[in-house]
N, C-alpha and C positions, 0 to 999 in steps of 0.2 A: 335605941335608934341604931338600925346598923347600914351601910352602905348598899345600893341597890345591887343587883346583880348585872343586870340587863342593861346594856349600854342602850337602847331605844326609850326604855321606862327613865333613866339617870335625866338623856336627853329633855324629852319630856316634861318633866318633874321640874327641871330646872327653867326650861320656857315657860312656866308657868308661874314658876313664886318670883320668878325674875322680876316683873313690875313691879311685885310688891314689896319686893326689897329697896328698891327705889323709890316707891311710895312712902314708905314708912320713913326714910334716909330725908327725905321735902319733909315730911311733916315736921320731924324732928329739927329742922333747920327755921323752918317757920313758926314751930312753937318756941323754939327756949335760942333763937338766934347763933345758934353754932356752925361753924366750920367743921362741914364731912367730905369724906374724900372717899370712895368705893371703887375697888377693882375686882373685876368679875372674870375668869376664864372659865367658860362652858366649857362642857365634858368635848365638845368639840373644837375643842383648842381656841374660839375666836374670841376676844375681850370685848366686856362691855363695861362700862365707866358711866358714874355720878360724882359732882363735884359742886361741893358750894363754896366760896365763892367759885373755885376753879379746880380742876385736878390738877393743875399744873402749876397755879399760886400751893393750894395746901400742900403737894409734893417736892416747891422747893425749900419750903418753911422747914418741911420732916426732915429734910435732909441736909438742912444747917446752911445753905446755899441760900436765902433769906432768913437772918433769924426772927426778922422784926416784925410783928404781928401786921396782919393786916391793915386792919382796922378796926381801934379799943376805943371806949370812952375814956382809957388814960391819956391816951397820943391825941384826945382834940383840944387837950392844953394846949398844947404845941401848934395846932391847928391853926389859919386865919378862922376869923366868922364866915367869908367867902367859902375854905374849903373844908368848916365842919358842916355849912346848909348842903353843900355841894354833897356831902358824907351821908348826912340825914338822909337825901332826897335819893341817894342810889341804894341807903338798906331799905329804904320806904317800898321803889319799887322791885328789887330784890323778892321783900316780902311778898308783892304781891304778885309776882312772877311763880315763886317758891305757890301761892296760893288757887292760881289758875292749872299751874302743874296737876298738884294734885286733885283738882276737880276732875280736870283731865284723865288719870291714873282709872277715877270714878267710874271710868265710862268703857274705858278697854275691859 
């Protein structure tokens, strides 16, 4: 694999698997429930960003500015009952946000 030559074909090329790198990033969050965080600068210098929960929760965990996990099934010891149902009910629809997403992706 070597790098294009042609700054229009790069352009291109990258408008293109772009969705699907963010398709496959949903998947991966909906299948096996993980924390991802993607940052994209196109060959035209503009960013594009995916983030589960958030790019800017997983970005301040990375960078030690939060070090506390999100949200684990270790921490809903600690939890009330009130705020692990509370917990459930936001990966619940999480999930099925992460799942319309990619339906979505289907269609572009």
């Amino acid at each position: 694999m070597v790098k294009m030559v042609k700054d229009s074909n790069r352009q291109v090329t990258f408008s293109k698997r772009r969705s699907g790198l963010f398709k496959k990033a949903s998947e991966l969050c909906t299948l096996c429930g993980v924390e991802i965080a993607i940052i994209v600068f196109s060959p035209g210098h503009k960013v594009f960003s995916f983030g589960h929960p958030s790019i800017q929760a997983l970005l301040d965990r990375f960078l030690a500015r939060n070090p506390t996990k999100l949200a684990t099934s270790s921490s809903s010891s600690s939890m009330s009952p009130f705020e692990q149902l509370y917990e459930a009910h936001r990966n619940a629809q999480v999930r099925e946000l992460n799942a319309q997403l990619t339906q979505v992706y289907t269609y572009i």
